[in-house]
Z-matrix of the N, CA and C atoms (Angstrom, degrees):
N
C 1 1.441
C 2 1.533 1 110.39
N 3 1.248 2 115.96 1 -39.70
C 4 1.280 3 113.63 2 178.37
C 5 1.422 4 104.38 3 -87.26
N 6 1.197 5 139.18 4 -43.13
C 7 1.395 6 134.38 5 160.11
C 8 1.539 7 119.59 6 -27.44
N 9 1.119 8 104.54 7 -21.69
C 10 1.849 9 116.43 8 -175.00
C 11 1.330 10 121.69 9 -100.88
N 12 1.861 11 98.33 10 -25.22
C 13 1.184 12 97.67 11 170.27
C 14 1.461 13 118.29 12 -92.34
N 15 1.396 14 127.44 13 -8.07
C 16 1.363 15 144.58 14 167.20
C 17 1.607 16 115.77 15 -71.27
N 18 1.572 17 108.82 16 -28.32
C 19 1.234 18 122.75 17 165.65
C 20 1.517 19 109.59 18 -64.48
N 21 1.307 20 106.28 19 -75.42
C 22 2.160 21 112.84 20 -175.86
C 23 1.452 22 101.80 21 -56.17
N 24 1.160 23 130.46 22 -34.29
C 25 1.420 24 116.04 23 176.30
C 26 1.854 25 106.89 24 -59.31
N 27 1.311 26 112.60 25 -76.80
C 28 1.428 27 118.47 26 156.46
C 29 1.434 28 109.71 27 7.20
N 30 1.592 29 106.29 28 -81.36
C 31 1.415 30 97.43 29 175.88
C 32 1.118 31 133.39 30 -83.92
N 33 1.583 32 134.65 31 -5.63
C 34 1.357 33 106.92 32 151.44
C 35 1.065 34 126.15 33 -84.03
N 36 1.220 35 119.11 34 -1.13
C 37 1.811 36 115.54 35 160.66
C 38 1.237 37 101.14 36 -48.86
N 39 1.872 38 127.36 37 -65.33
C 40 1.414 39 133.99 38 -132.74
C 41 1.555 40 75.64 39 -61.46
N 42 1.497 41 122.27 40 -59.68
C 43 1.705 42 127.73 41 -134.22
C 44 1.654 43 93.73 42 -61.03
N 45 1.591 44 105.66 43 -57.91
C 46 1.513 45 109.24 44 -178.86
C 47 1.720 46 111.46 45 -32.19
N 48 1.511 47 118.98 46 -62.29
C 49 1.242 48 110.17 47 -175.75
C 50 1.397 49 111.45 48 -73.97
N 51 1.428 50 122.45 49 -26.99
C 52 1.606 51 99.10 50 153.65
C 53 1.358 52 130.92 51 -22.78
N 54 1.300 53 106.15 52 -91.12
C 55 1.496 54 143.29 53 -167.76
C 56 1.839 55 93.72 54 -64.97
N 57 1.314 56 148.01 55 -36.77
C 58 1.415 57 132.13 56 147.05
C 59 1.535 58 108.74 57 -38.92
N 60 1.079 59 107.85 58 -67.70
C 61 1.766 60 113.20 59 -168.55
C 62 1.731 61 105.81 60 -45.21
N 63 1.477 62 104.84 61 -47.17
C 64 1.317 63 107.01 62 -178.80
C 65 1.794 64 118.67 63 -66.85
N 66 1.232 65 105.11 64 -14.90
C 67 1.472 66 100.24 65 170.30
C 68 1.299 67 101.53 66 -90.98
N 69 1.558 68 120.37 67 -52.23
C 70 1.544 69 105.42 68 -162.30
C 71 1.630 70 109.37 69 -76.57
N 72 1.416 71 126.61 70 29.24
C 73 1.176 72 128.88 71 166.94
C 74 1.542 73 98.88 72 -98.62
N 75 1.498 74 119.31 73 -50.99
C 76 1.519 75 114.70 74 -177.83
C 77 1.215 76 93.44 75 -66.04
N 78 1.261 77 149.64 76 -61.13
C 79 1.321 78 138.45 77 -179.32
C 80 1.996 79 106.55 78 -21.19
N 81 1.505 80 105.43 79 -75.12
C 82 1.206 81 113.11 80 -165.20
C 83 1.985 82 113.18 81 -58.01
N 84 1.070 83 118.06 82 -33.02
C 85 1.076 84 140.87 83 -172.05
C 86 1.915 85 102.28 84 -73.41
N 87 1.266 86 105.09 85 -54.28
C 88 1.739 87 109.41 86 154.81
C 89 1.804 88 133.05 87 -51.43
N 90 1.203 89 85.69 88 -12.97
C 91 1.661 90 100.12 89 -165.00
C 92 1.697 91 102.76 90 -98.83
N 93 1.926 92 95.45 91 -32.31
C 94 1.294 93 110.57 92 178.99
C 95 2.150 94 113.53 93 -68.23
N 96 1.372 95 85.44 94 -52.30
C 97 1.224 96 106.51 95 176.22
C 98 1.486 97 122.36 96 -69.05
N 99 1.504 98 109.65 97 -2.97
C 100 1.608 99 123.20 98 167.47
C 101 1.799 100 100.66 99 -71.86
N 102 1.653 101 89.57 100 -49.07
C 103 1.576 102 115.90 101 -136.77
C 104 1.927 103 86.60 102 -60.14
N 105 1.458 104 113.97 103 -55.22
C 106 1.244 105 133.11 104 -148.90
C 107 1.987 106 91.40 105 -75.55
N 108 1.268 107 118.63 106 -29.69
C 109 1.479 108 103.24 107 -158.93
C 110 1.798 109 89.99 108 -95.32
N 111 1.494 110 121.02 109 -16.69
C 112 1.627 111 116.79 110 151.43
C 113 1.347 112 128.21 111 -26.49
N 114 1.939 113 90.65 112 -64.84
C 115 1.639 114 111.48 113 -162.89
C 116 1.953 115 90.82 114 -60.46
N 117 1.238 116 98.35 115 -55.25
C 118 1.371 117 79.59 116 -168.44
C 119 1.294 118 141.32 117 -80.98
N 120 1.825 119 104.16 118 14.18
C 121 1.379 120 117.79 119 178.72
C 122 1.837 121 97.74 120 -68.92
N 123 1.910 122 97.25 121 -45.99
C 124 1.242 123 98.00 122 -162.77
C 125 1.669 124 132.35 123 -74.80
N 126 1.809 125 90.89 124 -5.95
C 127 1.161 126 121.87 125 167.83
C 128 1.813 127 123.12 126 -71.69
N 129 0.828 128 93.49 127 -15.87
C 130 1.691 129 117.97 128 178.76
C 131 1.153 130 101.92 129 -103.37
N 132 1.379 131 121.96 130 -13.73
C 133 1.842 132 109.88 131 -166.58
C 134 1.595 133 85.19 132 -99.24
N 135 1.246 134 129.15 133 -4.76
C 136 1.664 135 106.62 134 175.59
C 137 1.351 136 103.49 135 -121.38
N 138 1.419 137 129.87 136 44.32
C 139 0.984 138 117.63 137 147.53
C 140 1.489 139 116.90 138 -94.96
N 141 1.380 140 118.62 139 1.43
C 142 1.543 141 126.40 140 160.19
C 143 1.653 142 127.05 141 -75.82
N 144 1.327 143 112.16 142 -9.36
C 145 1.601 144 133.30 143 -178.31
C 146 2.151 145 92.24 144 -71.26
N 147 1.033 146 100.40 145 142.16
C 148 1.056 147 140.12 146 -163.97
C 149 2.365 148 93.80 147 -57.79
N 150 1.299 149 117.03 148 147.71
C 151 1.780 150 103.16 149 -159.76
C 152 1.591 151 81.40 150 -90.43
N 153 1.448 152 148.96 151 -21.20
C 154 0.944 153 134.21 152 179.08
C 155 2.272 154 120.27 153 -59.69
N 156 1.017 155 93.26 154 -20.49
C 157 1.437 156 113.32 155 164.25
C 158 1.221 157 115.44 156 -77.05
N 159 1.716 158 124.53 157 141.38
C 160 1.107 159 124.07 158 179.26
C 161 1.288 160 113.47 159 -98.45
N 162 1.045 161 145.95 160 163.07
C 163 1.578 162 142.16 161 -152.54
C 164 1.805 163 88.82 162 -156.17
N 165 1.635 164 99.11 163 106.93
C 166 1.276 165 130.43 164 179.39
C 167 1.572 166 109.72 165 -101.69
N 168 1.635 167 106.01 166 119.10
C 169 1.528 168 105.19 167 -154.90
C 170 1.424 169 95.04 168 -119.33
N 171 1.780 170 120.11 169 7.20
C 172 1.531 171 105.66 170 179.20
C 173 1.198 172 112.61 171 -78.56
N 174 1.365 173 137.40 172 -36.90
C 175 1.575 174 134.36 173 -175.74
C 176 1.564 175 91.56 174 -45.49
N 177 1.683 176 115.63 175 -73.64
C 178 1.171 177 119.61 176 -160.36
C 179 1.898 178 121.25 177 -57.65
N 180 1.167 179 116.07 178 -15.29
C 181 1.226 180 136.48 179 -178.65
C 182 1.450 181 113.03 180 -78.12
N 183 1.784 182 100.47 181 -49.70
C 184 1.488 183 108.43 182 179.04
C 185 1.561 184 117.73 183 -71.48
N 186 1.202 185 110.41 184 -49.20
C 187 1.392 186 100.31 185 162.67
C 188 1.832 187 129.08 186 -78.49
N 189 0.954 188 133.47 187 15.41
C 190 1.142 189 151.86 188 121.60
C 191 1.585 190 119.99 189 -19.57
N 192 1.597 191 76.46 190 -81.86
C 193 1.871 192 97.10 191 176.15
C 194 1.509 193 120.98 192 -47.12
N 195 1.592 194 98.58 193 -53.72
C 196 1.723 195 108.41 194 175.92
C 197 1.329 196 109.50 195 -59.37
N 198 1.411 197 129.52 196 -45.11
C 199 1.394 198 117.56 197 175.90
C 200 1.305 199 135.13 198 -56.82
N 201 1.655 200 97.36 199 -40.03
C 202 1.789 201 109.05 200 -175.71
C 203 1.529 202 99.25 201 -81.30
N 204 1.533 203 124.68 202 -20.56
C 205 1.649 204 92.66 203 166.82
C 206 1.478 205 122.74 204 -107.57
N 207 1.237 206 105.34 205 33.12
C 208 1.561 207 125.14 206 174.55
C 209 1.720 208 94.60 207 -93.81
N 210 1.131 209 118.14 208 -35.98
C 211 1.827 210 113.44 209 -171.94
C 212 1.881 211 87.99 210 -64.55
N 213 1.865 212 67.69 211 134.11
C 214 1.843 213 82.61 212 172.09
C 215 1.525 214 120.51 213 -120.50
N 216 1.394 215 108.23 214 -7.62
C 217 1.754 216 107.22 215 179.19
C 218 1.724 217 110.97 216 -81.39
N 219 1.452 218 86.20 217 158.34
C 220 1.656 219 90.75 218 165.47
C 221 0.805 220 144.47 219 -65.63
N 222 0.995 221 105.65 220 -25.85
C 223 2.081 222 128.81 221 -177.88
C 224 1.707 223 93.29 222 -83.82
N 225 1.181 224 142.56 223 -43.61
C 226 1.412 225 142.81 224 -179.76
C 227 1.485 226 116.50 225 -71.35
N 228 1.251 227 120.31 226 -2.70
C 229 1.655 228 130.94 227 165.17
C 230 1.365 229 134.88 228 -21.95
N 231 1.629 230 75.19 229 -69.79
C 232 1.565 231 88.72 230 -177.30
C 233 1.524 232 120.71 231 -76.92
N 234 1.548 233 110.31 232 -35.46
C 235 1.338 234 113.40 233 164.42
C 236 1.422 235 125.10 234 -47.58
N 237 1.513 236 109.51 235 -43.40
C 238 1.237 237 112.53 236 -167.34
C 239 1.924 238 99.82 237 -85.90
N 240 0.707 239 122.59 238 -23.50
C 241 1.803 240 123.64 239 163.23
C 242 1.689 241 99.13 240 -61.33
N 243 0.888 242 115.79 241 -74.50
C 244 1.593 243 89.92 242 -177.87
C 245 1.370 244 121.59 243 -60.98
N 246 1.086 245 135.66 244 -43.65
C 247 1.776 246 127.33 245 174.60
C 248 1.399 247 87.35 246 -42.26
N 249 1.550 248 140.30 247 -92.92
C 250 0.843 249 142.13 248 171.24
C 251 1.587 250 131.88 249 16.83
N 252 1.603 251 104.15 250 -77.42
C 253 1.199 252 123.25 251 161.04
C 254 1.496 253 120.31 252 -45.71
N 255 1.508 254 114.55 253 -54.79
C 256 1.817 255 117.22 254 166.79
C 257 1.261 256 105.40 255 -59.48
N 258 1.229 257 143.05 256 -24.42
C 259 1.622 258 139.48 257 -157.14
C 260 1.796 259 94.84 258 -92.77
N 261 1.210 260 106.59 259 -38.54
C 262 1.407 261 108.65 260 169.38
C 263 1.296 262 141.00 261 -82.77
N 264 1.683 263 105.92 262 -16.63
C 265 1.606 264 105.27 263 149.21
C 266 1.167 265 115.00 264 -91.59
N 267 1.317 266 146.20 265 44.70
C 268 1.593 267 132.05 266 -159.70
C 269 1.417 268 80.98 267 -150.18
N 270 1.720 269 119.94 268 -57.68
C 271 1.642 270 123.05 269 -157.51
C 272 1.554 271 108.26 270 -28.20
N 273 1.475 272 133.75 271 -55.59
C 274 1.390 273 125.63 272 -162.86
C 275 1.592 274 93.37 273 -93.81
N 276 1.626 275 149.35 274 35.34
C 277 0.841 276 102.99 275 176.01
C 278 1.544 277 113.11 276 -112.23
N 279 1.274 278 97.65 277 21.23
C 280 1.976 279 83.85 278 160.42
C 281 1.682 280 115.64 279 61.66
N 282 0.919 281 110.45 280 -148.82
C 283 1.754 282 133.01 281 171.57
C 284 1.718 283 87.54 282 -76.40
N 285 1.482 284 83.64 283 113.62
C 286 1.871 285 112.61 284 174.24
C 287 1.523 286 91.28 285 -69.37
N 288 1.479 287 112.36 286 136.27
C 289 1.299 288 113.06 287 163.85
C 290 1.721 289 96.26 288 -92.27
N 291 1.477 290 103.50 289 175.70
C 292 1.663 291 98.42 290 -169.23
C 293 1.348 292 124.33 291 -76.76
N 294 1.654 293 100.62 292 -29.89
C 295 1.601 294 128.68 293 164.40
C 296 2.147 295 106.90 294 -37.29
N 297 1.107 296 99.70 295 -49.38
C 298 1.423 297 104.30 296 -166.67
C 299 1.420 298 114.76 297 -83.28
N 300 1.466 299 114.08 298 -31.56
C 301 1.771 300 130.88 299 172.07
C 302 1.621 301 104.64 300 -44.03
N 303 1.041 302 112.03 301 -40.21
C 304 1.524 303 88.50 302 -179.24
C 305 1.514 304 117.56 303 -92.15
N 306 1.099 305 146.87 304 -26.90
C 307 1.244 306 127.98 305 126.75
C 308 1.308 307 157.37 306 -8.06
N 309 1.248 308 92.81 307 -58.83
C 310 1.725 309 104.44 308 169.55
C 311 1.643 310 96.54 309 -83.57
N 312 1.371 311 129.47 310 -34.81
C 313 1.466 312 96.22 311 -172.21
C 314 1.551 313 109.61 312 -83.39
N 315 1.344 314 125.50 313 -26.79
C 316 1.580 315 120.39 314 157.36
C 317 1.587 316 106.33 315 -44.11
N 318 0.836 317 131.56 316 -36.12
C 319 1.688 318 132.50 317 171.48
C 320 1.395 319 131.39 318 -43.64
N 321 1.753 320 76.22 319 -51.63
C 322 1.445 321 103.36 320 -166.05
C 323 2.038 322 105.47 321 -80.02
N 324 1.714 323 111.22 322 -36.86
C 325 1.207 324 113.74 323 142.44
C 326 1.389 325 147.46 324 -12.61
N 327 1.633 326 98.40 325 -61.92
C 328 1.187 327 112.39 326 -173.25
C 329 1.587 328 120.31 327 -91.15
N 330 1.575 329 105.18 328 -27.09
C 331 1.292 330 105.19 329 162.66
C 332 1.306 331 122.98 330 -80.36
N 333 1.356 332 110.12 331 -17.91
C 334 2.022 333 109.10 332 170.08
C 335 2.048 334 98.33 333 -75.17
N 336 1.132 335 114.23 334 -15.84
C 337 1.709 336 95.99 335 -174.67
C 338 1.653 337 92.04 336 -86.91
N 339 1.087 338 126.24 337 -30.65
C 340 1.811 339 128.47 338 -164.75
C 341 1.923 340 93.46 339 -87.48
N 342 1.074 341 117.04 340 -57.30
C 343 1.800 342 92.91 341 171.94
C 344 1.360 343 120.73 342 -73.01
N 345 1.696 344 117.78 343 -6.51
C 346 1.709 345 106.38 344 155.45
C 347 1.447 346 112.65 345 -73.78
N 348 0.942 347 127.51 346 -30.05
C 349 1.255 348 128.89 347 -168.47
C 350 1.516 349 111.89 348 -71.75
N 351 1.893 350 94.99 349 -42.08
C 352 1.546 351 95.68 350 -165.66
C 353 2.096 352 100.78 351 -71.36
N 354 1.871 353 114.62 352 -24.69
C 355 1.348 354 97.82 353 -173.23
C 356 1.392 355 113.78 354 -75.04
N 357 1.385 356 110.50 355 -21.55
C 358 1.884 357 106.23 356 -168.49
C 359 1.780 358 88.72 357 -85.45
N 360 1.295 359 135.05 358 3.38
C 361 0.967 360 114.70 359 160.08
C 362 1.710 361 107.01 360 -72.81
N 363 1.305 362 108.05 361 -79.39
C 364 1.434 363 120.23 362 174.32
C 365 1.529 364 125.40 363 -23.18
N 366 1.665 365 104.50 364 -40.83
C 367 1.191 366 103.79 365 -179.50
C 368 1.589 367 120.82 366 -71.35
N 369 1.741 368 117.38 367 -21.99
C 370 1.014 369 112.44 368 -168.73
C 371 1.797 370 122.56 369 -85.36
């Protein structure tokens, strides 16, 4: 009898720290997905800086990268493969030549409409 009750306790411990872990992963993964649709607000805010300026995209690239492979859920995959993927053609490029600016900021576009999309999903 007490063996049984040492057992069901057992498992709702295990489940509890399950099901904690499983929130404070969406937690962390939200925080990530705050972090990343920031970088690229602010990444968009200098494509208004003047073309005589060079527009240095490794800071913003590198942490990019660190964020999208910090996401750990399943459902955040695919998102985080493409940030990813842009973070990895952009990382070496230094001083944007002008040829390439419109590209990456259509990029940069399309991944700020897909992590809005993905938080008002999450958020709701």
């Amino acid at each position: 009898m007490i063996a049984d009750i040492k057992i069901i306790d057992s498992i709702i411990q295990f489940f509890s720290r399950f099901f904690r872990s499983k929130k404070e992963k969406k937690r962390e993964d939200l925080s990530l997905l705050h972090g990343i649709h920031n970088l690229l607000k602010e990444l968009e805010s200098t494509w208004t800086l003047p073309t005589t300026k060079t527009r240095d995209l490794v800071d913003y690239t590198n942490l990019l990268l660190e964020k999208s492979k910090s996401l750990r859920r399943r459902e955040n995959r695919k998102i985080s493969r493409e940030v990813r993927d842009f973070a990895q053609r952009n990382c070496y490029a230094g001083a944007l030549p002008l040829s390439e600016s419109e590209r990456i900021q259509k990029e940069t576009q399309d991944l700020l409409i897909k992590i809005t999309d993905k938080l008002e999903i999450v958020t709701k």
